[in-house]
C-alpha positions as CSV (number, residue, x, y, z in Angstrom):
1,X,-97.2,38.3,-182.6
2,X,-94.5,40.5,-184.2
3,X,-93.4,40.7,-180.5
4,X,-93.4,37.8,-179.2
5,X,-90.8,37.0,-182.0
6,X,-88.6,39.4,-181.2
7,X,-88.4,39.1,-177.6
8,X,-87.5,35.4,-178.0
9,X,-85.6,36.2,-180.4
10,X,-83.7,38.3,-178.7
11,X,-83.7,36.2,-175.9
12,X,-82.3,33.3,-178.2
13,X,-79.6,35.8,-179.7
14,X,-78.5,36.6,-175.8
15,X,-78.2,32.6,-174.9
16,X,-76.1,31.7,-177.6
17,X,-73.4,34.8,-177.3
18,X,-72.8,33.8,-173.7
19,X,-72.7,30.0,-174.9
20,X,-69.9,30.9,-177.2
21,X,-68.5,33.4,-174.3
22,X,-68.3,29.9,-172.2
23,X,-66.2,28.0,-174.7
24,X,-64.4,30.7,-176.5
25,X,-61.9,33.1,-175.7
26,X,-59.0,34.0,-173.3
27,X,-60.9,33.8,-170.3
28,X,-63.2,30.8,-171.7
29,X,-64.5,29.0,-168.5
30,X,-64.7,26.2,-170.1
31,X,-61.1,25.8,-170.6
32,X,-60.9,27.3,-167.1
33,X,-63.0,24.4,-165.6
34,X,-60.7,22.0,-167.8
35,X,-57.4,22.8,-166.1
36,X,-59.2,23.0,-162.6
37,X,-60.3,19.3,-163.6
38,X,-56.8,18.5,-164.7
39,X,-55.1,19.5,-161.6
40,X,-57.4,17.9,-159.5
41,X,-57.3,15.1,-161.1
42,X,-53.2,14.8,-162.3
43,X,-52.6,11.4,-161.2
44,X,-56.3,9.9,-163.0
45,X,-55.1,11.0,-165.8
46,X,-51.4,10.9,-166.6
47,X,-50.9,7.1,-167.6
48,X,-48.1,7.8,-170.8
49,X,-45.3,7.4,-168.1
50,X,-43.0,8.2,-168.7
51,X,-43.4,10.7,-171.3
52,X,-40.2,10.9,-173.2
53,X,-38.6,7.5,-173.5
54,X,-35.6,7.4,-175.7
55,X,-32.9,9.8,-176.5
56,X,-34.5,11.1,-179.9
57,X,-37.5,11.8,-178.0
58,X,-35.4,14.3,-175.0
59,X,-33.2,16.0,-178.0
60,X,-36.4,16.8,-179.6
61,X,-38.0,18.2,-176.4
62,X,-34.7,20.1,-175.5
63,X,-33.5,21.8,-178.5
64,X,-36.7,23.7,-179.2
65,X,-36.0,25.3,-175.3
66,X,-32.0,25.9,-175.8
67,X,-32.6,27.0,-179.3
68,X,-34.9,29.9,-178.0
69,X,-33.1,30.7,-175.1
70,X,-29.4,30.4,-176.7
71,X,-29.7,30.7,-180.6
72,X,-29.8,27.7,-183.0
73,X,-26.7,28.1,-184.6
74,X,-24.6,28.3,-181.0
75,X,-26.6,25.0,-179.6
76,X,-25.9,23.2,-183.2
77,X,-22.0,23.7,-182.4
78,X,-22.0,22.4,-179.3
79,X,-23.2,18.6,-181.4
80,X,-22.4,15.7,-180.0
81,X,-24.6,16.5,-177.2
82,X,-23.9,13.9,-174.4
83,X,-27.5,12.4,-173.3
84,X,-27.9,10.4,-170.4
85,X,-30.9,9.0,-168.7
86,X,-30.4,9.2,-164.6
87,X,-33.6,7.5,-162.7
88,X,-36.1,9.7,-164.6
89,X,-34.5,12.3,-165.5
90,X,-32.8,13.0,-169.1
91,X,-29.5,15.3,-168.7
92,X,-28.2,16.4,-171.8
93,X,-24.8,18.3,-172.1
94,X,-23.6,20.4,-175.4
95,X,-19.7,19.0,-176.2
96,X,-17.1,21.5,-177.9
97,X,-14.2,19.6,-179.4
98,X,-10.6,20.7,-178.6
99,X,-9.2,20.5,-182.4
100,X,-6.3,20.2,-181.3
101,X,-6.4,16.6,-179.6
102,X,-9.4,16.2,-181.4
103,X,-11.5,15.0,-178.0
104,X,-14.4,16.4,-176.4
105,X,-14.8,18.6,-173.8
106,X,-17.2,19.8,-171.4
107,X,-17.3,24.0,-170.6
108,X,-19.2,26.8,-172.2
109,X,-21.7,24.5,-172.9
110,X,-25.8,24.1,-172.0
111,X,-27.1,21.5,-169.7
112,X,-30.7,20.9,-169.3
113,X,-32.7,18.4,-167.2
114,X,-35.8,16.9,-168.6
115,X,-38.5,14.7,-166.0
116,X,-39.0,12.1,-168.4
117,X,-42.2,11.1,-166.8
118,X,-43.9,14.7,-167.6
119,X,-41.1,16.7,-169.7
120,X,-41.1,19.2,-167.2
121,X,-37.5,21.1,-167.7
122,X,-35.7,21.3,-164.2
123,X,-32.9,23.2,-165.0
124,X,-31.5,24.8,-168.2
125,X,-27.7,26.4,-168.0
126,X,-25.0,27.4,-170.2
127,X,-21.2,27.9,-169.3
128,X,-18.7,30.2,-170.5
């Protein structure tokens, strides 16, 4: 009897690590079988298109990727950023002000491209 409760016991202790194997982890095949799933099925499931809508929205997307790439404090200098929506995709320019005319210029600043529909970044630049 004594056995009998150990060996499924043990058999029960054995089940439940490789359940917890299947959902957890690095190599989780669960989330493995997700994104197979997800790319299979990419057009089934993608109806919040487009993605990023207004300007807020892009700014909030892009400075998060210039900030690591460039530095917060240089991507904050080049405010106003010029934002325009083109078909689907947001462009958004940093502007450096010529204090001496007191307009805006473009040069030695960042461009990035954003698909609105997915906010997949396209290109992301920065001038000298």
């Amino acid at each position: 009897m004594k056995l009998n409760i150990l060996f499924f016991s043990l058999i029960f202790f054995i089940s439940c690590e490789q359940k917890v194997d299947y959902y957890i982890g690095e190599n989780s095949r669960f989330a493995s079988n997700q994104l197979s799933d997800a790319i299979k099925n990419k057009q089934q499931f993608n109806s919040l298109k487009p993605l990023i809508t207004d300007e807020e929205t892009a700014v909030k997307v892009a400075e998060p990727i210039l900030f690591k790439i460039y530095g917060q404090e240089k991507i904050k200098e080049e405010r106003p950023y010029e934002i325009n929506k083109v078909n689907n995709y947001w462009i958004i320019n940093g502007t450096m002000e010529n204090s001496e005319l007191g307009t805006l210029k473009f040069g030695g600043t960042f461009n990035i491209i954003i698909d609105s529909n997915n906010g997949e970044v396209i290109q992301v630049t920065h001038g000298k």
